[in-house]
C-alpha positions as CSV (number, residue, x, y, z in Angstrom):
1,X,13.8,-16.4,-19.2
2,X,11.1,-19.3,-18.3
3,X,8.8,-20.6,-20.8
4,X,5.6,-22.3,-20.2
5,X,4.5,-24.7,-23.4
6,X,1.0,-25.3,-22.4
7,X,-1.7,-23.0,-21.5
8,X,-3.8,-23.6,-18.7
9,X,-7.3,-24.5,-19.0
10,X,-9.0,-21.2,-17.9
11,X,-12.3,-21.6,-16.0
12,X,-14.0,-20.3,-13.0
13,X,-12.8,-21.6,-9.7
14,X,-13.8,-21.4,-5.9
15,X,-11.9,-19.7,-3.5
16,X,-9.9,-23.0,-2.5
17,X,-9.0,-23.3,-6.1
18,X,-8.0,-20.0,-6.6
19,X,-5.3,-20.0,-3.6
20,X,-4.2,-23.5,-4.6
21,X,-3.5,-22.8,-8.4
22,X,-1.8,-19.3,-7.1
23,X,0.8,-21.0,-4.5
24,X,1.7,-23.4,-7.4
25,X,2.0,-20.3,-9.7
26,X,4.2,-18.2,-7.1
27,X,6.3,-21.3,-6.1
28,X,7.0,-21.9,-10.3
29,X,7.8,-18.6,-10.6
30,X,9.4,-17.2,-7.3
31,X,12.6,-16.0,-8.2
32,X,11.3,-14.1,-11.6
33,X,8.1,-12.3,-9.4
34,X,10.3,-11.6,-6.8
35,X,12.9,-10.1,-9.0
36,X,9.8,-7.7,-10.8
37,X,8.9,-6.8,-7.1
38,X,12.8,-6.0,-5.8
39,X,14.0,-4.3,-8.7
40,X,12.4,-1.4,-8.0
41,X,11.7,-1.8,-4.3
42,X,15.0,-1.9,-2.9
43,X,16.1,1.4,-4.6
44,X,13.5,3.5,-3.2
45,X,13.6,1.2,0.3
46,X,17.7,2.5,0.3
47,X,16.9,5.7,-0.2
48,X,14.4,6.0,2.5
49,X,17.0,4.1,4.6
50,X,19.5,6.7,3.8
51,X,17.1,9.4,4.7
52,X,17.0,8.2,7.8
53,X,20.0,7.9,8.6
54,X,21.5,11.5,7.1
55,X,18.6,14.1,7.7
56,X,16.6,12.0,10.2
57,X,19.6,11.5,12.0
58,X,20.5,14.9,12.7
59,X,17.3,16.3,13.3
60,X,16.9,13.2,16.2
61,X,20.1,14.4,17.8
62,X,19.2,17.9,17.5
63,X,15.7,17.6,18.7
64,X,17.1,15.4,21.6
65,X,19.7,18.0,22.7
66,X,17.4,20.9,22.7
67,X,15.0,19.3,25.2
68,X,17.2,18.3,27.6
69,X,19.0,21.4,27.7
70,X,17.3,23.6,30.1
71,X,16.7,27.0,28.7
72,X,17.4,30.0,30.0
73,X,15.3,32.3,32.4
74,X,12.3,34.7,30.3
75,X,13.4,32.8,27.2
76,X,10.9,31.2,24.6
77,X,11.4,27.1,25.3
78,X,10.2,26.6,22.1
79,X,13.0,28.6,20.2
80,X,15.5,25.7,20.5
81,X,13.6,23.2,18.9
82,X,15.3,22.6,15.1
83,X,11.9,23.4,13.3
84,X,13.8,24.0,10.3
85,X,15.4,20.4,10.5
86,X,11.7,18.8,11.1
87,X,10.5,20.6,8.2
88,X,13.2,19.6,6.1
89,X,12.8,15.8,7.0
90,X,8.9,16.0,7.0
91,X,9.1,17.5,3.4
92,X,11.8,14.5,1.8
93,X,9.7,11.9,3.7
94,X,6.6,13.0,2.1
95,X,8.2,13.7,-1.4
96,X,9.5,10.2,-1.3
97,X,6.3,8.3,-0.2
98,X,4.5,10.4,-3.0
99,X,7.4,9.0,-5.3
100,X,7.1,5.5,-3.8
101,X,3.1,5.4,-4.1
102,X,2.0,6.8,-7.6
103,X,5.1,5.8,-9.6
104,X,7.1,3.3,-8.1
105,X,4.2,1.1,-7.0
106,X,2.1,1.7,-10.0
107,X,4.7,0.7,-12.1
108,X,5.6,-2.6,-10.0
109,X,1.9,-3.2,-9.9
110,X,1.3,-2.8,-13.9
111,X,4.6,-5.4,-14.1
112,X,3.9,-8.0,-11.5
113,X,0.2,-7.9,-13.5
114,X,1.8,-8.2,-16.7
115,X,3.9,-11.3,-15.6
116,X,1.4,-13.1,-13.7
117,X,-0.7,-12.7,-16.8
118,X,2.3,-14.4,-19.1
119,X,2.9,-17.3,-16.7
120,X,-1.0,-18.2,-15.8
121,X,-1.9,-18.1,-19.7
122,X,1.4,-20.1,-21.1
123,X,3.6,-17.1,-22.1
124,X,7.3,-16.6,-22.0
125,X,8.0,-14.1,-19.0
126,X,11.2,-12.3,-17.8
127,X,12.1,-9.7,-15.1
128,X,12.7,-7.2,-17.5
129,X,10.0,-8.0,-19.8
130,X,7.3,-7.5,-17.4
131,X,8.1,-4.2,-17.3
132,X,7.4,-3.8,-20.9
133,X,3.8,-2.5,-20.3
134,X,4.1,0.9,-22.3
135,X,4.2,4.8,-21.4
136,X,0.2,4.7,-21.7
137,X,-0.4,1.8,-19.1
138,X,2.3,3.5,-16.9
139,X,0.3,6.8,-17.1
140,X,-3.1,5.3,-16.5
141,X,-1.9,3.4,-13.4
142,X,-0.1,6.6,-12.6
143,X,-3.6,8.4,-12.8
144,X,-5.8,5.5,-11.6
145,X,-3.7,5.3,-8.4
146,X,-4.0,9.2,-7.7
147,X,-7.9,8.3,-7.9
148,X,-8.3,7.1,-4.5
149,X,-5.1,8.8,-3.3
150,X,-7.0,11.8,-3.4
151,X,-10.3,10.7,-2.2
152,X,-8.8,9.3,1.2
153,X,-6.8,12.7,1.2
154,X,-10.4,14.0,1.5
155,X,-11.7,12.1,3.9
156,X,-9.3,12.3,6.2
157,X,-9.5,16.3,5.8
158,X,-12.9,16.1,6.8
159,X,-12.3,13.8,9.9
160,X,-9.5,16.0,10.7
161,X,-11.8,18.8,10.7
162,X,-14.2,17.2,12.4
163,X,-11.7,16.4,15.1
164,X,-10.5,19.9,15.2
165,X,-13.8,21.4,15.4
166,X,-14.6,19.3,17.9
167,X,-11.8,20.8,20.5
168,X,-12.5,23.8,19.4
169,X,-15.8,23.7,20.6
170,X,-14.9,22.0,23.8
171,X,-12.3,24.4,24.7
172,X,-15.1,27.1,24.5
173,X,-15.9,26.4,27.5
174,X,-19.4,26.4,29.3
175,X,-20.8,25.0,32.7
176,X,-18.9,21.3,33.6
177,X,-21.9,19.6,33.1
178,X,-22.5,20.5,29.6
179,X,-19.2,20.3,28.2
180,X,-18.8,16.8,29.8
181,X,-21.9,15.9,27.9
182,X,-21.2,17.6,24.9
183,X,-17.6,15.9,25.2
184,X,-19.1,12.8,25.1
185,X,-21.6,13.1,22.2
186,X,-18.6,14.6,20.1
187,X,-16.5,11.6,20.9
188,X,-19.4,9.8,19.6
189,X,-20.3,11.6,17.0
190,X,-16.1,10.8,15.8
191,X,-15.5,7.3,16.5
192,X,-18.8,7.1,14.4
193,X,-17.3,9.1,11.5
194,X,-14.2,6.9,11.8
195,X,-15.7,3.8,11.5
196,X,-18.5,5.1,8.7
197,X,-15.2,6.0,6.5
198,X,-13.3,2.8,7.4
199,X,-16.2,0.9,5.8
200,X,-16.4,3.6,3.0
201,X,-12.9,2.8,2.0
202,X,-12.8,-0.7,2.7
203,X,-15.8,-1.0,0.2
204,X,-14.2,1.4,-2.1
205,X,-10.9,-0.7,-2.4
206,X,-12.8,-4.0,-2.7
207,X,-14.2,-2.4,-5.7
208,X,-11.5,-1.3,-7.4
209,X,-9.2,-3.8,-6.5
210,X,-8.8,-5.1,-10.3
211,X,-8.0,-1.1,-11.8
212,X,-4.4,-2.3,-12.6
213,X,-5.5,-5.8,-14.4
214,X,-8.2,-3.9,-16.2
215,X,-5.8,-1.3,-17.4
216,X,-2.6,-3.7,-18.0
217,X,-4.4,-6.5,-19.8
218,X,-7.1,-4.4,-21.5
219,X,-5.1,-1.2,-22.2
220,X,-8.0,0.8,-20.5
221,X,-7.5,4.4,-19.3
222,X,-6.9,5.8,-15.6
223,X,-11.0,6.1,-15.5
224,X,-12.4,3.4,-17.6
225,X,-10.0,0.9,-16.0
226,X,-11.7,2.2,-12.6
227,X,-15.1,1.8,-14.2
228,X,-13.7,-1.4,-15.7
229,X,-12.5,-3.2,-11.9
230,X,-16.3,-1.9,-10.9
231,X,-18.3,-3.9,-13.0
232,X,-16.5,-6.9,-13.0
233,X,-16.8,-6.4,-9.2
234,X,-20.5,-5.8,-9.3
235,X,-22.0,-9.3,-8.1
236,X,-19.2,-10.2,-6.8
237,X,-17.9,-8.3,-4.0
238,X,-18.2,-10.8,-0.8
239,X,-16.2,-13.1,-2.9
240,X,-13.5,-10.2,-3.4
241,X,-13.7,-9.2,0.3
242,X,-12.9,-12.6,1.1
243,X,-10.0,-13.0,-0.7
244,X,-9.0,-9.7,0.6
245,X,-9.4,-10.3,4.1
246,X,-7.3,-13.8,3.6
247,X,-4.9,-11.8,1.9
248,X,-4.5,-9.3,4.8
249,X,-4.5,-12.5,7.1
250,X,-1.3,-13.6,5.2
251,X,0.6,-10.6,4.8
252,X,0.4,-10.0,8.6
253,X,2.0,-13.6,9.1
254,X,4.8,-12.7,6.9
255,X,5.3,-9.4,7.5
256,X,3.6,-7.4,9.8
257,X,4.6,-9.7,12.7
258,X,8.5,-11.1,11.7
259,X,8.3,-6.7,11.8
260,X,6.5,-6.3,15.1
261,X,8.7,-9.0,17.1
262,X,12.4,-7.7,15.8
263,X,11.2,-4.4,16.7
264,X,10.2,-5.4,19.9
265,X,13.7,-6.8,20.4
266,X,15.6,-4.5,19.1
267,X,13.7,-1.7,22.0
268,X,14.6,-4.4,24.8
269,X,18.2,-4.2,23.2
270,X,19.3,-0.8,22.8
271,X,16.8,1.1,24.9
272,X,17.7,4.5,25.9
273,X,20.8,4.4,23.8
274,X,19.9,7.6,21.3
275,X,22.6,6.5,18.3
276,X,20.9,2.7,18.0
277,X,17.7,4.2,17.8
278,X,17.8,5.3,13.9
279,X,19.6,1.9,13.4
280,X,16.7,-0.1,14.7
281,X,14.5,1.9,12.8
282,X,16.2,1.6,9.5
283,X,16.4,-2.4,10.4
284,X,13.2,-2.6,11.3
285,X,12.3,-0.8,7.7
286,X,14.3,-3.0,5.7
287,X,12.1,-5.9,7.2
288,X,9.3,-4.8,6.6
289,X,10.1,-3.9,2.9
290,X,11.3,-7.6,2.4
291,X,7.9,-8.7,3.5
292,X,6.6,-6.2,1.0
293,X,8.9,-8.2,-1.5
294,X,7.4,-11.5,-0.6
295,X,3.7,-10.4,-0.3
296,X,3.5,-8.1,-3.1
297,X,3.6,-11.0,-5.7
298,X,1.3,-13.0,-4.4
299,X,-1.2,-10.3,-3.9
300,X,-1.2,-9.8,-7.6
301,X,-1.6,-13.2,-8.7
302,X,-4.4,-13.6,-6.6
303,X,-6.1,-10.6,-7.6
304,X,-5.1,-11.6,-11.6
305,X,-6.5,-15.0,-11.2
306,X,-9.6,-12.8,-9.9
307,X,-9.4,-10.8,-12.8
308,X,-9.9,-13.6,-15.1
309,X,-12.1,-16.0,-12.9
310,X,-15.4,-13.0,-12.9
311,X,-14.5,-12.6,-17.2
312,X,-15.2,-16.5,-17.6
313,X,-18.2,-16.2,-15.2
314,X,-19.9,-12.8,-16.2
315,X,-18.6,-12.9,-20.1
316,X,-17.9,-16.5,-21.4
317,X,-15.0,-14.7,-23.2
318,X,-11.9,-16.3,-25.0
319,X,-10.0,-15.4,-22.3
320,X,-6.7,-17.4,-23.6
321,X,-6.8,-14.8,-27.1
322,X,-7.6,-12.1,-24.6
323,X,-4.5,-12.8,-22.6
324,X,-2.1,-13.1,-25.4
325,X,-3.4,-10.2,-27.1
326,X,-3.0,-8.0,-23.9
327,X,0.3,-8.7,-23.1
328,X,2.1,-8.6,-26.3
């Protein structure tokens, strides 16, 4: 348990500010934030470890021996292939990142929120009460994550389409000079599409970026805490952007590169060799989930420290009270 007697003075701050006052924060409270992050990290990271390793595993080595043993004459090529096995794997992978993103990561959100909010505004905070945010916060980050979960799963249906369509027509066929032409204007026409819903969803997650803090600290619903992170957004969105892009920035130095270069080594290391290959992978996981670990945290107090700096600059409201009240 770590106590904090007095409450900080809560007022708007630049963007300097903000990343100072959150690297003191994260450094006070480093081993209790990353404790609310780990806690329920590493259990799902070991089981998608161990999925690897059993189902993955054998699915690898049977996928592996079926196309390098040559089939035999007027037989189908493809009837070797373990389908069954891919299937299998395919189905726990995607059972266990839907797992992972709406309820593990909500609920690691909603507490890492819930602590950062205790130890900016002065409040006793421990691992296990940060996860003390109620069935009715859990369930509206539950539904507010499924929000854009299912608005990118639409999006990409339609660029999938689009994609699909695309071949389709092209495989029509027609004179060479035609198709080439129409080839190109389709490859156009996608890399346009691409980039139009990039932007779409960049601006789309800029806006609703504050959903958890509205819906931890406030006690909002899945929707009003969306309609809650957009208008304390409204106004203020290059300022959010920016904090998101150096946020990105960071997270790639921590993780996304320490990740990148062991992988590389680990290829060099064991190339060819078929066994290390779902070794390296489940190293390589287990990196990148302990640069989750370290990020995760300080993605939320920035993002908290957000929260509060636009409610002292569009509100002027008691946010000390606010705070307290919100987290008890």
């Amino acid at each position: 348990m770590i106590e904090q007697n007095a409450l900080p003075r809560l007022r708007p701050m630049t963007l300097g500010d903000m990343f100072d006052a959150a690297f003191r924060l994260y450094r006070r409270y480093f081993f209790t934030f990353i404790g609310v992050a780990a806690l329920l990290q590493m259990p799902i990271a070991i089981a998608q470890m161990a999925l690897q390793f059993t189902i993955g595993g054998n699915f690898l080595t049977e996928w592996m021996r079926a196309v390098t043993t040559p089939a035999l004459p007027g037989s189908n090529p493809f009837s070797a292939l373990p389908f069954g096995q891919l299937a299998m794997y395919m189905g726990f992978t995607f059972a266990l990142s839907i797992v992972q993103v709406l309820l593990v990561q909500s609920l690691i959100n909603g507490a890492l929120a819930n602590a950062v909010s205790r130890a900016y505004t002065g409040q006793p905070i421990s691992i296990l009460d940060a996860y003390r945010i109620g069935w009715r916060r859990f369930f509206a980050l539950v539904g507010a994550a499924m929000v854009p979960l299912l608005a990118s799963t639409v999006l990409f249906g339609v660029l999938a389409g689009c994609v699909a369509g695309s071949f389709f027509f092209l495989l029509r066929g027609g004179d060479t000079n035609s198709s080439a032409l129409a080839g190109a204007l389709i490859a156009i026409v996608i890399f346009g599409a691409f980039i139009v819903g990039g932007l779409v969803a960049l601006f789309l997650y800029v806006r609703l970026c504050l959903t958890t803090q509205a819906i931890v600290l406030e006690n909002q619903g899945p929707l009003t805490g969306i309609a809650r992170s957009w208008r304390l957004t409204s106004g203020a969105f290059w300022r959010a952007l920016g904090l998101i892009v150096l946020l990105f920035l960071l997270a790639y130095v921590i993780s996304a590169i320490p990740t990148s270069m062991v992988s590389f080594a680990l290829q060099l290391i064991s190339a060819g060799d078929l066994t290390a290959l779902m070794r390296n992978q489940a190293i390589v996981s287990g990196i990148a989930v302990l640069g989750q670990i370290l990020v995760l945290p300080f993605q939320l107090v920035i993002y908290t420290m957000l929260y509060y700096d636009l409610r002292m600059r569009k509100e002027g409201y008691d946010l000390e009270l606010m705070a307290q009240q919100a987290t008890l």
